[in-house]
C-alpha positions in Angstrom: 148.4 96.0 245.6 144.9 95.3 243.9 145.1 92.9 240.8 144.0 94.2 237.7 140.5 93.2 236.3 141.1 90.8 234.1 143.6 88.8 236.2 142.3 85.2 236.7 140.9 84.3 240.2 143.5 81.9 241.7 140.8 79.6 243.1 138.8 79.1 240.1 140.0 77.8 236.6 140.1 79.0 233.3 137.8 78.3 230.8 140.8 76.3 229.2 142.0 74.8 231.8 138.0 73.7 232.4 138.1 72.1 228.7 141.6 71.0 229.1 140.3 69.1 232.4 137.6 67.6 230.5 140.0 66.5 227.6 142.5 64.5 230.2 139.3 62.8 231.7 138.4 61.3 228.6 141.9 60.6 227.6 142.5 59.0 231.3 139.4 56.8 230.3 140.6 55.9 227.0 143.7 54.8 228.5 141.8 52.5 231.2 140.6 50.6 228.0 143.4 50.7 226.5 145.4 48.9 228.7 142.8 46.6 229.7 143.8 44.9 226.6 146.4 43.6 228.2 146.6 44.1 231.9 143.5 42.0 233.3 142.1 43.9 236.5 144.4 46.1 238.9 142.4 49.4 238.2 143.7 50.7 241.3 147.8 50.0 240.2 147.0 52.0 236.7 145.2 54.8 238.4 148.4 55.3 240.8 150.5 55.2 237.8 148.5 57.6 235.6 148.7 60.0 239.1 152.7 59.4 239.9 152.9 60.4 236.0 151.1 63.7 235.5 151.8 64.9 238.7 155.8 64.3 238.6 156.2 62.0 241.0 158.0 58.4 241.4 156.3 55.3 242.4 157.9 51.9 244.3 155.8 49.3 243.0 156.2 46.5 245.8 154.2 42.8 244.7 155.5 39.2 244.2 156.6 38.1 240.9 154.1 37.0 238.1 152.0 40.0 238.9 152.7 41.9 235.4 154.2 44.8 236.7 157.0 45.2 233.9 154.2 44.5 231.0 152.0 47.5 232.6 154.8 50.1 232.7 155.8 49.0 229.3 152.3 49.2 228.0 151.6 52.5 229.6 154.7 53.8 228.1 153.5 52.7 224.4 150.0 54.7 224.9 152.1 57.6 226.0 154.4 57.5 223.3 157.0 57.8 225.8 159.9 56.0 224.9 160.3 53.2 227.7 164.0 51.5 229.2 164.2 48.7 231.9 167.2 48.1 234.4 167.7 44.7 235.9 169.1 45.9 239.4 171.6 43.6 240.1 174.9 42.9 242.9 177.4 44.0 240.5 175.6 46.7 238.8 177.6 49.9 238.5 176.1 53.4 238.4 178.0 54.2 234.6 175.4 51.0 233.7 172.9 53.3 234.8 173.9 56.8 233.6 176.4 55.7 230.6 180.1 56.7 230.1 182.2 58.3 228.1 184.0 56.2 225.6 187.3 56.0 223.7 186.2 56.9 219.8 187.8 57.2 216.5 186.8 60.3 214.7 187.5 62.1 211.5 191.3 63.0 211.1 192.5 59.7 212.7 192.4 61.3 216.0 190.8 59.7 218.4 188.6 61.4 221.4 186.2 60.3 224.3 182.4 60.3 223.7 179.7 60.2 225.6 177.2 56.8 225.4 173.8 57.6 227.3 172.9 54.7 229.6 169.4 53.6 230.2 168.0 55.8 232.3 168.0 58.7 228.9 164.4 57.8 228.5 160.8 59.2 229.8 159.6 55.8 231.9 162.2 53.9 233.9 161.3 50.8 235.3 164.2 49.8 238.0 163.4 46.4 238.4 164.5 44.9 242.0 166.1 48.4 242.7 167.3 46.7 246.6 169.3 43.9 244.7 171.7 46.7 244.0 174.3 48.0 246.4 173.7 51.9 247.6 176.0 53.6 245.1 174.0 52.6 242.5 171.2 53.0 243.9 172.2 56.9 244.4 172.6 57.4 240.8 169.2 56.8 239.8 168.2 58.5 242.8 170.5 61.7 241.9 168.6 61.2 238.4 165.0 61.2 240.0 165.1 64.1 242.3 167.7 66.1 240.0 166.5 65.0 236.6 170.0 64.9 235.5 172.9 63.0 235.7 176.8 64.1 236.4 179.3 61.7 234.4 183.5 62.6 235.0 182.1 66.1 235.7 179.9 66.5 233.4 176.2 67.5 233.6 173.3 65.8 231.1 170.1 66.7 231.3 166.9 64.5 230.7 164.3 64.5 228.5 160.9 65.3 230.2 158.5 64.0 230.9 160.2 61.8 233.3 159.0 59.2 235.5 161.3 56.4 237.6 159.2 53.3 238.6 161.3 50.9 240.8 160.0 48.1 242.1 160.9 45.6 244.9 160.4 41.7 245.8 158.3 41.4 249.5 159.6 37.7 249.5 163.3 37.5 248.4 165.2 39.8 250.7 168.4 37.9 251.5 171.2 39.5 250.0 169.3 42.6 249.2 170.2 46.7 250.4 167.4 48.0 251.3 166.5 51.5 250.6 167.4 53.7 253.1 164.2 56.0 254.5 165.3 59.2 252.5 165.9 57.6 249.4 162.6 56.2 250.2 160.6 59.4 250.9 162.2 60.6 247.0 158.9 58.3 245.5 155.8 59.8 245.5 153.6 56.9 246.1 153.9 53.2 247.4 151.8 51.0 245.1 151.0 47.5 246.1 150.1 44.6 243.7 148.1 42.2 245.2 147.2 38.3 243.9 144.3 38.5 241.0 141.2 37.2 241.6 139.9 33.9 240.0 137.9 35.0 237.7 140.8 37.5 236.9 143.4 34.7 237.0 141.3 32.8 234.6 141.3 35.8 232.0 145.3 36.0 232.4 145.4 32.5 231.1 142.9 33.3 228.1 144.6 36.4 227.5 148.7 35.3 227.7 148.3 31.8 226.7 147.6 32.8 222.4 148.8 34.7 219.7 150.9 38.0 220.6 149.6 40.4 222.9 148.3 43.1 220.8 150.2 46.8 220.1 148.3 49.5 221.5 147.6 52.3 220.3 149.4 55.4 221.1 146.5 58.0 222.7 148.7 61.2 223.9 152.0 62.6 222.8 155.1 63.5 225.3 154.0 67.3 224.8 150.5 66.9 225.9 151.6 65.1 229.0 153.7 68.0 229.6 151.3 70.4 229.4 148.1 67.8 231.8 151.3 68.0 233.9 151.0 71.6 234.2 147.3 71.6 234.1 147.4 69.6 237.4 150.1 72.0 239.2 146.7 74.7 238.2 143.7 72.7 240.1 142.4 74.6 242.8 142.4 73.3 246.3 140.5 75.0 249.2 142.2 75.9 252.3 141.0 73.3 254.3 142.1 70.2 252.2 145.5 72.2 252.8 145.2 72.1 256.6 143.7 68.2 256.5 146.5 67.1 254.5 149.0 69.0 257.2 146.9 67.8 260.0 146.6 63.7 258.3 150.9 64.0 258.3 151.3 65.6 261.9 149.3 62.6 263.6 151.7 60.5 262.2 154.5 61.6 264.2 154.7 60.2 267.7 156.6 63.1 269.1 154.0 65.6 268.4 151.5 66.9 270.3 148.9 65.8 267.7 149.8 62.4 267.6 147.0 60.3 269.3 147.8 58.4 271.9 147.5 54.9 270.9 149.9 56.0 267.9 153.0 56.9 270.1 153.7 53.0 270.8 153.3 52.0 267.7 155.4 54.3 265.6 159.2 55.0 266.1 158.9 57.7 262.9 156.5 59.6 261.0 156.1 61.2 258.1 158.1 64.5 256.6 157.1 67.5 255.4 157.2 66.2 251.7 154.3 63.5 252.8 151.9 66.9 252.8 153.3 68.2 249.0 152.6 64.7 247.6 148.8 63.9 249.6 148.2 67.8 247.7 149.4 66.6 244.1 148.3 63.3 244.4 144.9 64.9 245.3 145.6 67.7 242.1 146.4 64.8 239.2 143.4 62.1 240.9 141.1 64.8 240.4 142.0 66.6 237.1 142.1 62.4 235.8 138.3 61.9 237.0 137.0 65.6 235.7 137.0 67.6 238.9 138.1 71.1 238.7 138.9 70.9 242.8 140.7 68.9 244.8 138.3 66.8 246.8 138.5 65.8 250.6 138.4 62.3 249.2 141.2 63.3 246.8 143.4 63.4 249.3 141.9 60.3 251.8 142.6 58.4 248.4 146.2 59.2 248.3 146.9 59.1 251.9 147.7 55.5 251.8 150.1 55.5 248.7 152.0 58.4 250.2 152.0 57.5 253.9 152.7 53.5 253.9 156.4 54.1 253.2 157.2 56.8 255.6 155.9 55.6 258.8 158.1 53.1 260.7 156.5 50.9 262.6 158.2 49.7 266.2 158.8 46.4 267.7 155.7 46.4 269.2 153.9 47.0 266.5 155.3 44.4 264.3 154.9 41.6 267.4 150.8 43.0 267.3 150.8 42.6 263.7 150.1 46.0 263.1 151.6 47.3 259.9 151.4 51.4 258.3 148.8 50.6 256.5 146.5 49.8 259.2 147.7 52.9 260.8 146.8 54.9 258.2 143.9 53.7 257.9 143.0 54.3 261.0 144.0 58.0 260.8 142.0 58.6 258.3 139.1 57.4 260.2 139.9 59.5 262.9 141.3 62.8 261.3 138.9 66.1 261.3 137.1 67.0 258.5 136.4 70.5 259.8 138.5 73.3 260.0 
């Protein structure tokens, strides 16, 4: 059936969605500044954020302690006006400490009924900090609430507000006594983000910066209705067919049973990435290039994201771990390798 005249082309924007683009690239570099206020350095951390958050996804921050990882997802969360809530993941957490619980409450009449109190996770940011300290059942509650964006208490279903974004983080070093996340629950965040050690001159700054008065309040540069409407924005950027079929190609190499897997992958690599690797390499490559002014995805869009997405769906092998080969050098080395063309 031919589309009417006036019906937009679906590779091309609109002439609001153009000036719509532009607006979230200067509001993306207004929030850089912002939050280098406060967070010295890791450009690369708050660019992965500000990604995970307009295009819907979840991040697993992994770094050693010290590294500001709580202040930066608090901070982003005041220049979002989002309203923020941290959970300190611990051995004898229960999932009603996560979701809430209905409680026994006097009301008018003298009769007395059970209520419902919303736990921490009724909030737009999330920050589950040492998310493997707890055991699995309360780990699938916030999980339930990430994929779900809900949460079922004694039957009942409660919505959450949107936007919503989980960021749970985990300690590299301190793994005694810890459950891991299994590799579904892990393949539920959208990227892997790394902090790594600042450099001197950085470290220096910390110490100017932390070591005065109180850290200053930022100020709040978007409102919980614009980010849901960049959101939708970044679901609109065009992306030509063959970022589609590199994306699809990048994820296929990455399974050693496949055909396309090259060869020096297959002893390296018990388990490759899913299906849901390719949705995320597309998004990520959407929101990183609606936040930098692009009205298309980019080949380097998605070369960018590859190692956020990837990293925590490959498993590595015996071997690989006795060569000192980790995912990330695999990835890397598939991006290298992986055919531009069609």
């Amino acid at each position: 059936m031919p589309q009417p005249v006036d019906a937009p082309d679906p590779g091309r924007l609109s002439e609001d969605d153009v000036a719509a683009i532009d607006h979230l690239r200067d509001a993306y570099a207004r929030l850089r500044q912002e939050l280098g206020r406060v967070i010295v350095g890791q450009q690369d951390v708050i660019q992965r954020l500000a990604i995970c958050l307009f295009a819907r996804g979840h991040a697993l921050l992994m770094g050693v302690p010290g590294l500001a990882k709580t202040l930066m997802v608090n901070k982003l969360a005041e220049t979002m006006s989002l309203k923020f809530s941290r959970i300190q993941f611990t051995p004898d957490l229960m999932p009603m400490d996560i979701t809430g619980t209905d409680i026994l409450q006097d009301v008018v009449g003298g009769r007395r009924e059970f209520q419902f109190v919303h736990g921490p996770v009724f909030a737009n940011i999330v920050l589950a900090d040492e998310i493997n300290r707890a055991p699995p059942k309360t780990q699938a509650a916030l999980l339930e609430a990430m994929q779900e964006h809900n949460v079922t208490v004694m039957g009942q279903v409660f919505h959450l507000d949107a936007p919503f974004l989980v960021l749970a983080t985990q300690n590299p070093i301190e793994q005694e006594g810890t459950y891991p996340l299994p590799e579904a629950q892990l393949d539920r965040f959208m990227f892997l983000i790394e902090l790594d050690y600042p450099t001197e001159a950085e470290e220096v700054q910390i110490a100017r910066t932390t070591t005065g008065d109180e850290l200053p309040s930022l100020s709040h540069l978007m409102t919980p209705e614009e980010i849901l409407r960049h959101q939708s924005l970044v679901r609109r950027v065009p992306v030509p067919d063959h970022i589609y079929s590199y994306a699809a190609r990048l994820v296929r190499k990455t399974r050693p049973q496949g055909s396309t897997a090259p060869a020096w992958l297959k002893p390296l690599v018990s388990w490759g990435a899913g299906p849901r690797a390719v949705q995320y390499l597309i998004l990520g490559a959407k929101a990183r290039a609606a936040l930098l002014g692009s009205y298309m995805a980019r080949l380097e869009d998605v070369q960018e994201a590859a190692l956020p997405v990837l990293t925590h769906r490959i498993i590595t092998t015996f071997a690989a771990q006795a060569e000192g080969i980790d995912a990330k050098k695999i990835v890397r080395r598939l991006v290298e390798e992986t055919d531009t063309e069609h």
